[in-house]
N, C-alpha and C positions, 0 to 999 in steps of 0.2 A: 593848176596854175595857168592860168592865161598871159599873151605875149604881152599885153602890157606890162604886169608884172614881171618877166623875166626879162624885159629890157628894162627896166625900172633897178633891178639887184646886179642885173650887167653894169649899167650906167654907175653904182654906188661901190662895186668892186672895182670897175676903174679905176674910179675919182680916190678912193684909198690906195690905188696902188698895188693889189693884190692879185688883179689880170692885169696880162695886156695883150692887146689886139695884133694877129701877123697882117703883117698889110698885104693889099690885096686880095683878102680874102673874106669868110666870115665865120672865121677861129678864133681862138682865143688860147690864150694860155698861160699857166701860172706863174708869178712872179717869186725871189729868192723869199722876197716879205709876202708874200702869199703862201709858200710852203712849210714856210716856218709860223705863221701862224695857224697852220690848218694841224701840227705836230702838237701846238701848244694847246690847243682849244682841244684835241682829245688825249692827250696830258691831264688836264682840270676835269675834262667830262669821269677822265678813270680813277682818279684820284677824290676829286672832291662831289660828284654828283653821282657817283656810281662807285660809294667805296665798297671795298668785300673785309669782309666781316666774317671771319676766324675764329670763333670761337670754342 
């Protein structure tokens, strides 16, 4: 992955709201709606994309 591309997913995690930036600095870090979506999305990845199969 090259830096345009990762200020490119920086840039689009902002803008939704899921980082935000400490000031002053060049950190980042996750937001309430950032961590609850990163809960829910391997939620569905266990559930629905990776079921176990018990049989």
């Amino acid at each position: 992955m090259n830096a345009a591309k990762v200020s490119r997913l920086i840039k689009r995690l902002r803008v939704h709201g899921l980082i935000k930036k400490v000031a002053g600095s060049y950190k980042y870090y996750l937001t309430k709606l950032g961590k609850e979506t990163i809960v829910m999305a391997l939620k569905i990845k266990e559930m629905v994309i990776i079921p176990d199969f018990n049989f």
